[in-house]
DRENDO-1510 file (C-alpha; in Angstrom, 1 decimal, always signed):
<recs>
REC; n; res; u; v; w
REC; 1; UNK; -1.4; +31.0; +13.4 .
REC; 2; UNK; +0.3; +33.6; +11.1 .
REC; 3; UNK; +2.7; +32.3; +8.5 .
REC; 4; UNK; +4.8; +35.0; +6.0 .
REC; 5; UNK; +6.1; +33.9; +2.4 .
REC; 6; UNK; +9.2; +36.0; +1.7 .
REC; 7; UNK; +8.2; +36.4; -2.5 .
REC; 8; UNK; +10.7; +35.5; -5.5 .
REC; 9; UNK; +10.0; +38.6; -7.9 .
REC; 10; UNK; +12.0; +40.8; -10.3 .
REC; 11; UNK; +10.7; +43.9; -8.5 .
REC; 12; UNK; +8.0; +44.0; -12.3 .
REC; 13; UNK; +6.7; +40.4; -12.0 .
REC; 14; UNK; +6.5; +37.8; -9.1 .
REC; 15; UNK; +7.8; +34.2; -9.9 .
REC; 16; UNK; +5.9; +31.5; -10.3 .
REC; 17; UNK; +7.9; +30.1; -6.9 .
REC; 18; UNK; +6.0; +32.8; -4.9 .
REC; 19; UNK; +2.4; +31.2; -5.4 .
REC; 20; UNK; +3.7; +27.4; -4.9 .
REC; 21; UNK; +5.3; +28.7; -1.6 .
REC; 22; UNK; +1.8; +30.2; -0.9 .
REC; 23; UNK; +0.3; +26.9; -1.2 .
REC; 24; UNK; +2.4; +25.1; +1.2 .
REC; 25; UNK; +2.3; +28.3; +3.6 .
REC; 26; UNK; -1.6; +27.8; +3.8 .
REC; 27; UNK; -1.0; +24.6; +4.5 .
REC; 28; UNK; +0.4; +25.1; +7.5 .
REC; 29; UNK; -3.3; +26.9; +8.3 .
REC; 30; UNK; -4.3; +30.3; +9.5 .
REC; 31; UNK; -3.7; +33.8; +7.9 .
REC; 32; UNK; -0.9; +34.0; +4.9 .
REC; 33; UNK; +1.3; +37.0; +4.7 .
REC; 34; UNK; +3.9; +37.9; +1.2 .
REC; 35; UNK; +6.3; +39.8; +2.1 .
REC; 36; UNK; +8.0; +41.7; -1.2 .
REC; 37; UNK; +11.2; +43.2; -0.4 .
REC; 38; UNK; +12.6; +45.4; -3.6 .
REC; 39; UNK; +13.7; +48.5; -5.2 .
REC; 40; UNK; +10.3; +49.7; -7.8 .
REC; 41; UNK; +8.5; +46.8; -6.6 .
REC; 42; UNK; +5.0; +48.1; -6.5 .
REC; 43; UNK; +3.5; +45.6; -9.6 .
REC; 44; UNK; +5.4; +42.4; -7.7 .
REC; 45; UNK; +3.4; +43.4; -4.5 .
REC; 46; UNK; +0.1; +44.3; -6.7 .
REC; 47; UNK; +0.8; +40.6; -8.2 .
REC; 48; UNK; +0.9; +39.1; -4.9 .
REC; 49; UNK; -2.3; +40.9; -3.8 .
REC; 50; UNK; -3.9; +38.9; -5.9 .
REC; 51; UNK; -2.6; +35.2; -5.4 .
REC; 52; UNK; -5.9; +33.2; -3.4 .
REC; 53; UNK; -5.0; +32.7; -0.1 .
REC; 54; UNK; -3.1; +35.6; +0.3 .
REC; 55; UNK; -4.3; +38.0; +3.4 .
REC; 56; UNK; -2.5; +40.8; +3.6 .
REC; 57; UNK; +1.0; +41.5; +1.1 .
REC; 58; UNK; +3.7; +43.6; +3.1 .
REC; 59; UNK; +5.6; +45.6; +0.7 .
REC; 60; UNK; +9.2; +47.2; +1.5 .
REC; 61; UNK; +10.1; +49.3; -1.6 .
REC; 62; UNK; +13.5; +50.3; -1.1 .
REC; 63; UNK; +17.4; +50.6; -2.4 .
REC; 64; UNK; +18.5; +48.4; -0.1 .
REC; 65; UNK; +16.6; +45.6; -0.8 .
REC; 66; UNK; +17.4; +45.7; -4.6 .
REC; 67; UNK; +19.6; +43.1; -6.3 .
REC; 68; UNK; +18.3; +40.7; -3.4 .
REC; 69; UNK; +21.2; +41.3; -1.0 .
REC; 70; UNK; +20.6; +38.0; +2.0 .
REC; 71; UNK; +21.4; +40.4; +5.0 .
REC; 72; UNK; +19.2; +43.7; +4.4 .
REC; 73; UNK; +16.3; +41.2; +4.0 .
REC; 74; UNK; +17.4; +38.8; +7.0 .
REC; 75; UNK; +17.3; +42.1; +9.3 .
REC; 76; UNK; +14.0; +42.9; +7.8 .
REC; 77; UNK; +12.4; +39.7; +8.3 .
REC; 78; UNK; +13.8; +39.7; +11.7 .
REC; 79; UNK; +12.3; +42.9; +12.5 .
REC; 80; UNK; +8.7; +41.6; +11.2 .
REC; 81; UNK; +9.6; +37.7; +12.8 .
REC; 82; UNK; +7.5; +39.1; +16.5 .
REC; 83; UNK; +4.1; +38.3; +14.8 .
REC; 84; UNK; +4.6; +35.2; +12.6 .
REC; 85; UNK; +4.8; +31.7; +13.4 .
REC; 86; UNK; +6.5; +30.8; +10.6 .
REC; 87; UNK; +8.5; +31.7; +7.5 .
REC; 88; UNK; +8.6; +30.4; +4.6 .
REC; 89; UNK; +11.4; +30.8; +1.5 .
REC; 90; UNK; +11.2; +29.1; -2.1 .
REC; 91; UNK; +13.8; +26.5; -2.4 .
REC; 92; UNK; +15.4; +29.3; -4.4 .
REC; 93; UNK; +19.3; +30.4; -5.1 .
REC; 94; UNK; +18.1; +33.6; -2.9 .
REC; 95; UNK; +15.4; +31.8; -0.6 .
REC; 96; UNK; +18.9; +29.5; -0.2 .
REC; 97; UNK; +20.4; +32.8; +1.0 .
REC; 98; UNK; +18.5; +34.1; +2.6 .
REC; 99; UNK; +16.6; +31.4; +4.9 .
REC; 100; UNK; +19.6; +30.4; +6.9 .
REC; 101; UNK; +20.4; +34.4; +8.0 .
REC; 102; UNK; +16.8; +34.2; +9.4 .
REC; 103; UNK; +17.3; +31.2; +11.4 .
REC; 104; UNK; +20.4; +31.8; +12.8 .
REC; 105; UNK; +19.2; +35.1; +13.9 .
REC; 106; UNK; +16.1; +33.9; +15.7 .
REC; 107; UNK; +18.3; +31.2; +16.8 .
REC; 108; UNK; +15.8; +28.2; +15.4 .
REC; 109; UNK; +16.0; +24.9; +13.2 .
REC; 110; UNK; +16.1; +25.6; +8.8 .
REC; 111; UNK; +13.5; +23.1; +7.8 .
REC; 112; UNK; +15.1; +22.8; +3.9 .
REC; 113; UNK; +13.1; +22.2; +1.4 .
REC; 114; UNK; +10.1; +20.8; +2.5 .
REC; 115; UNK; +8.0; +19.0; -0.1 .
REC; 116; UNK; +4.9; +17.8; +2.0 .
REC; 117; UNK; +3.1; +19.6; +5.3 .
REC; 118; UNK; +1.7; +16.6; +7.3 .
REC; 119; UNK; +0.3; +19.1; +10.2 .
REC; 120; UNK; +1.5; +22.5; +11.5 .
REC; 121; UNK; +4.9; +20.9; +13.1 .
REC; 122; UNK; +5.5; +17.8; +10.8 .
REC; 123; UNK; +6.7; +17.6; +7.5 .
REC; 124; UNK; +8.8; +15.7; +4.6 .
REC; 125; UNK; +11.7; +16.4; +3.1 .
REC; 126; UNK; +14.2; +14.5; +0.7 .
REC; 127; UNK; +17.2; +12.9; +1.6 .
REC; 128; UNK; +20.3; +11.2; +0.4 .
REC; 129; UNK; +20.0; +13.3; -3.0 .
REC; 130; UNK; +16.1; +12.0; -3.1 .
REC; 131; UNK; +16.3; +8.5; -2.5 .
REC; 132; UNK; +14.4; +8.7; +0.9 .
REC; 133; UNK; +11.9; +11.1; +2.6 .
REC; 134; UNK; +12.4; +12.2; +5.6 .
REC; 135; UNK; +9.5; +12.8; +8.4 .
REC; 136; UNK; +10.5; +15.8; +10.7 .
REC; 137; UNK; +9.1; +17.4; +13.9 .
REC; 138; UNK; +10.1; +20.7; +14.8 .
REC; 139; UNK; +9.4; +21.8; +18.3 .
REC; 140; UNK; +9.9; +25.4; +17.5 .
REC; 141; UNK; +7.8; +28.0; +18.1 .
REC; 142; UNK; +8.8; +29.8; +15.0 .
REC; 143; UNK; +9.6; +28.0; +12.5 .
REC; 144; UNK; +12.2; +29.2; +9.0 .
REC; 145; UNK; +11.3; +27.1; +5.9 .
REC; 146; UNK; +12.9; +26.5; +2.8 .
REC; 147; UNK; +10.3; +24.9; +0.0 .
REC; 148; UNK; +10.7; +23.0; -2.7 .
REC; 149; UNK; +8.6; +24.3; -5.3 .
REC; 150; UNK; +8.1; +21.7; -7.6 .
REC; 151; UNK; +6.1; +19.5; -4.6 .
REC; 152; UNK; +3.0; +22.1; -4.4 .
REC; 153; UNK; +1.0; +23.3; -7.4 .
REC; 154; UNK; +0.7; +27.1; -7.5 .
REC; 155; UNK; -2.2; +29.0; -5.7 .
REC; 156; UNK; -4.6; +30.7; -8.0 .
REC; 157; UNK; -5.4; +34.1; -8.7 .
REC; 158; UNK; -8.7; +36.1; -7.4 .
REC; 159; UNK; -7.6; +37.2; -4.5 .
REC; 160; UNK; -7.4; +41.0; -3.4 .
REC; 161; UNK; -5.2; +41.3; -0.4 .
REC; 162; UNK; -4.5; +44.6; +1.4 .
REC; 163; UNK; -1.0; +46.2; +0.8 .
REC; 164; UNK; +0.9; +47.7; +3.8 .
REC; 165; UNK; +4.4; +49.0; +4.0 .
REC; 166; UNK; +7.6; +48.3; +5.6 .
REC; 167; UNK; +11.1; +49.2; +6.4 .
REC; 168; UNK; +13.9; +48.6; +8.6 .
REC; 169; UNK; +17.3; +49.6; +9.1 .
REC; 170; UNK; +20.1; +48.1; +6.8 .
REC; 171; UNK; +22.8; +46.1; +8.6 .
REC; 172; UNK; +25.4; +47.9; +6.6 .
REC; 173; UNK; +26.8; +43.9; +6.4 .
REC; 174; UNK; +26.9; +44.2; +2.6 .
REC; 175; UNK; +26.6; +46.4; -0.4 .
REC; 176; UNK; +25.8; +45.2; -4.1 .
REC; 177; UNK; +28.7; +45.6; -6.3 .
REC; 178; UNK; +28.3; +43.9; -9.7 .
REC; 179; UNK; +26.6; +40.7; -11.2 .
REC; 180; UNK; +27.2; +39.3; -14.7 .
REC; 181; UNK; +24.1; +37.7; -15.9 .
REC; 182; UNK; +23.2; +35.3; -19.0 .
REC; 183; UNK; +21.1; +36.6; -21.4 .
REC; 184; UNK; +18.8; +34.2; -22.7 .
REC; 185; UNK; +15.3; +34.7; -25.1 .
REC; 186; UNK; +14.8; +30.9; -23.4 .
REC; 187; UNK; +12.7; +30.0; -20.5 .
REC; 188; UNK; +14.7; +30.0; -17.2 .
REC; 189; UNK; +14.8; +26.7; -16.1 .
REC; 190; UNK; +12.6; +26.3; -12.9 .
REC; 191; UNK; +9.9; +27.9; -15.1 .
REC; 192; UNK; +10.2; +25.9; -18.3 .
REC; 193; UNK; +7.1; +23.2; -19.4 .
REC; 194; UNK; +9.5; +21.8; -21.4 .
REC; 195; UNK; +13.9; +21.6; -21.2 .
REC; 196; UNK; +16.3; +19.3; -22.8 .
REC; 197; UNK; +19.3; +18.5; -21.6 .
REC; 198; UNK; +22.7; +17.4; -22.6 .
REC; 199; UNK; +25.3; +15.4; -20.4 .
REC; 200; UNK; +29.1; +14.3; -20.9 .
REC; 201; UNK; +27.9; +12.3; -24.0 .
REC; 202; UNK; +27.5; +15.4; -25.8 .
REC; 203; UNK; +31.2; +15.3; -26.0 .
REC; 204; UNK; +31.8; +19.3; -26.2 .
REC; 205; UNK; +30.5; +22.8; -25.4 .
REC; 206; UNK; +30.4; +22.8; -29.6 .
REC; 207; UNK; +28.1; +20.2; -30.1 .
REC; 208; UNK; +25.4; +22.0; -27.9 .
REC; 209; UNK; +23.5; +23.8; -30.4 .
REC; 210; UNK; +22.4; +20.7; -31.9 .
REC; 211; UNK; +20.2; +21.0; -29.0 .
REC; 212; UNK; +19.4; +24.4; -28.6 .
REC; 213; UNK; +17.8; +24.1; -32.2 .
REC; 214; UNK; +15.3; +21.7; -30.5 .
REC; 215; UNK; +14.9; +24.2; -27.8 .
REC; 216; UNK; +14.1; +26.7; -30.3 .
REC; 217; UNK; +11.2; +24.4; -32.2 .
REC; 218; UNK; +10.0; +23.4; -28.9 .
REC; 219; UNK; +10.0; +26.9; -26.9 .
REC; 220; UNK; +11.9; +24.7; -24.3 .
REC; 221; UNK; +14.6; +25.3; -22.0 .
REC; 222; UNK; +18.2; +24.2; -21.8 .
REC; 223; UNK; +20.0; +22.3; -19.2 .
REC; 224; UNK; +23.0; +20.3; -18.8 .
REC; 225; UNK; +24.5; +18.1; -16.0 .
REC; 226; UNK; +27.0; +18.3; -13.5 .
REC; 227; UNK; +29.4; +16.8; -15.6 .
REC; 228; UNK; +28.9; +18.8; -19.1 .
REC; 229; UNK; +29.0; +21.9; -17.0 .
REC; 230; UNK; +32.5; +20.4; -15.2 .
REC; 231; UNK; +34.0; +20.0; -18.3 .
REC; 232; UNK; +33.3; +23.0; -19.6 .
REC; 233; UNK; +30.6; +22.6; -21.9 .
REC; 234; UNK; +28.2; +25.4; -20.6 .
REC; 235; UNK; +27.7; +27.5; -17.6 .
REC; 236; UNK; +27.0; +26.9; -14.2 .
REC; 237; UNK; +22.9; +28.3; -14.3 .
REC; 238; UNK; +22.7; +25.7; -17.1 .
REC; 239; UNK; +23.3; +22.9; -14.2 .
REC; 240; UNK; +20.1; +20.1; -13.1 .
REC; 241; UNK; +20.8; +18.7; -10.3 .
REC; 242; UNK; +21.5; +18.2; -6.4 .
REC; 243; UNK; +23.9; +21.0; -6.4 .
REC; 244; UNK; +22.1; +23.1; -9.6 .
REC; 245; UNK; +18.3; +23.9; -10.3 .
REC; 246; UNK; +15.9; +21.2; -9.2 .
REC; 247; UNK; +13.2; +21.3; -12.2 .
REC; 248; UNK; +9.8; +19.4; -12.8 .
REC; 249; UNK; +8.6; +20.5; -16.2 .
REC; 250; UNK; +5.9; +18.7; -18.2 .
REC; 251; UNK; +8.7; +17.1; -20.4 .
REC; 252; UNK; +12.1; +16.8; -20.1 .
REC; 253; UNK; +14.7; +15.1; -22.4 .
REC; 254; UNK; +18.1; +13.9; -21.3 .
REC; 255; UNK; +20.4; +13.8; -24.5 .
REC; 256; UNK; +24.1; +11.7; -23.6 .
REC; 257; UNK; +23.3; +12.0; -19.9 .
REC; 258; UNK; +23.9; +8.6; -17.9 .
REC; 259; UNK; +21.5; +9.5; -15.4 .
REC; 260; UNK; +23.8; +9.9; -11.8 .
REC; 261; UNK; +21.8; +9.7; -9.0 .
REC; 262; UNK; +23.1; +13.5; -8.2 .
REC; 263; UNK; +21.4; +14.6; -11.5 .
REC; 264; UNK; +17.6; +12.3; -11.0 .
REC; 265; UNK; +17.5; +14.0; -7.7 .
REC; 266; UNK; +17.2; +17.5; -9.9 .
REC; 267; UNK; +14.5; +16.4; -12.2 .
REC; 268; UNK; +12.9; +13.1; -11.5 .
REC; 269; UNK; +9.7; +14.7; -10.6 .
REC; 270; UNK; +9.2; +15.4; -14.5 .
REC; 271; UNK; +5.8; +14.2; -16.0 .
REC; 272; UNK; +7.3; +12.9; -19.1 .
REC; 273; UNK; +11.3; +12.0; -19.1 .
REC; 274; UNK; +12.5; +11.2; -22.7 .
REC; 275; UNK; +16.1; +9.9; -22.6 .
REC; 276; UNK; +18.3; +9.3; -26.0 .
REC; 277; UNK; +21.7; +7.3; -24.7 .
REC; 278; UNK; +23.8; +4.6; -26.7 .
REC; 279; UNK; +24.3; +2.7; -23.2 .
REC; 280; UNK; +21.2; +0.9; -22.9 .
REC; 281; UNK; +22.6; -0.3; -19.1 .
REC; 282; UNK; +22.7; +3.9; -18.8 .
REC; 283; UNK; +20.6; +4.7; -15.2 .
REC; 284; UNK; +18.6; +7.0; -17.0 .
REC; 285; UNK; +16.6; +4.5; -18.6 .
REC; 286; UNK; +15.1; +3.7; -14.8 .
REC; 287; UNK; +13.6; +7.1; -14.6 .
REC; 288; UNK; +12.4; +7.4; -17.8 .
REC; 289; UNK; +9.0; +7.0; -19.7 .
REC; 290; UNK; +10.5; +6.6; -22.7 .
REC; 291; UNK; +14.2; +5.6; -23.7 .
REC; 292; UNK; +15.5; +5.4; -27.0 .
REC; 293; UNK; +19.2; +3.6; -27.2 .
REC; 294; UNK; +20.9; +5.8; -30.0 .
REC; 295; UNK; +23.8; +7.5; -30.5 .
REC; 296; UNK; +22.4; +11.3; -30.0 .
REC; 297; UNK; +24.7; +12.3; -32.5 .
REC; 298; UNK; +22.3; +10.9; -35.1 .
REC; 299; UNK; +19.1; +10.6; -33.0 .
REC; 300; UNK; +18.9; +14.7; -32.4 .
REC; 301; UNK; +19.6; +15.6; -35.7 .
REC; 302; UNK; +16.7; +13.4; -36.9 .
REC; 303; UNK; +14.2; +14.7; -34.0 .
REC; 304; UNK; +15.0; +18.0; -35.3 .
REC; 305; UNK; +14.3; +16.9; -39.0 .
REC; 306; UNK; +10.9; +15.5; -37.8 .
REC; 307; UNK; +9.7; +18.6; -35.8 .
REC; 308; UNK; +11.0; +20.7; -38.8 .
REC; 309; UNK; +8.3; +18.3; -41.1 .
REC; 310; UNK; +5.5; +18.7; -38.3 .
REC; 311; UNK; +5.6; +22.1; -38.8 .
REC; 312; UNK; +7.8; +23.5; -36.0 .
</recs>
């Protein structure tokens, strides 16, 4: 068995995501195959050399596989599918993208966002926003996987894989035109040890750098939920949740969010879960490790005070 992990990178550095996909690819058993599809990739592929477990990174260094376009990738996978049994994707907004192109091509099942591998054609996955797990069985011969990342620990380094490249023709299906992104010194979310996030209780888009200043002290991230982002507060990429970035950081902080079941399904695999919210009935509370029923509006600004006195 044969199994390729399609790698997360910024063409300079490989994500995090890569390595935990890694993990559940070996799972599966047999030889474990990155492929890193990019414009100036060279030190993502070198980085993916070395993940343990690793056998052999392909590498496909060119234009059209910049700015992660889903169909240029899809036909290249595709074209590589003939000696794998299965492909595997982080849970990713691009692994999103790209995963179902691959299966519909090869005409198979998606298995989403697996979070366990019970044997090479079983697995779990979460349901009804992560209130159940589902048991699946696929019957394919190849299989196309998306994978939750924050289920499987990331592989180690040590390993020294051999580099090979690839190509194939591009589709001509799409071409990049522009992308706006948000500039941040912060972590990016999926990667942050540590985010806090505000909800509707923070009341406006204003009143957010009363948490951004705890960010700052704690070298944390910043989210928000589905319903400060709705209103307007902040942008989409700051969204935890179903439908935004599903996190599992070593803390995480809920400031004035109720705790909607769409929202725990995004972060509820936290280590520590601090929650400040003047409705002590507030869901929330059920997740949490620690709750403190407060109005935020005084609570923050005296968390900040005491970090600023600890020395941070």
């Amino acid at each position: 068995m044969t199994n390729l992990v399609i790698a997360e990178h910024t063409n300079d550095a490989l994500s995090d995501a890569t390595a935990k996909t890694v993990t559940a690819a070996v799972a599966l058993g047999g030889d474990v195959h990155v492929l890193v599809a990019g414009a100036g990739c060279g030190a993502a592929a070198d980085a993916a050399a070395k993940i343990d477990g690793v056998a052999k990174v392909i590498k496909a260094d060119d234009a059209q596989y910049d700015h992660g376009l889903a169909e240029p990738i899809a036909a290249l996978v595709v074209s590589l599918a003939g000696g794998y049994d299965a492909i595997l994707a982080p849970a990713t907004t691009r692994g999103k993208n790209v995963a179902p192109r691959i299966a519909a091509l090869l005409d198979v099942m998606q298995l989403s966002e697996i979070t366990a591998v019970i044997d090479a054609n079983t697995f779990e996955r979460p349901i009804y926003a992560g209130n159940a797990i589902q048991t699946v069985k696929s019957s394919d011969a190849k299989k196309v996987f998306t994978v939750r990342t924050t289920a499987f620990a990331a592989a180690g380094d040590g390993g020294s894989a051999s580099i090979e490249d690839a190509s194939s023709d591009n589709p001509g299906l799409s071409e990049y035109v522009s992308e706006e992104l948000t500039v941040s010194d912060r972590p990016e979310l999926t990667a942050a040890k540590i985010i806090i996030s505000g909800g509707r209780g923070m009341q406006s888009g204003d009143n957010f750098p009363m948490l951004e200043k705890i960010a700052d002290k704690l070298g944390a991230g910043v989210g928000a939920s589905r319903a400060a982002v709705d209103a307007g507060f902040v942008p989409n990429d700051y969204q935890v949740g179903q439908t935004g970035k599903v996190v599992a950081p070593e803390l995480y902080i809920a400031v004035g969010i109720s705790g909607a079941i769409q929202h725990l399904a995004g972060m509820k695999d936290s280590k520590v879960i601090v929650a400040i919210n003047k409705d002590e009935e507030a869901p929330i509370f059920q997740v949490a490790d620690y709750g403190l029923v407060a109005d935020l509006f005084t609570a923050v600004p005296e968390l900040e005070e005491e970090l600023g006195k600890a020395g941070l």
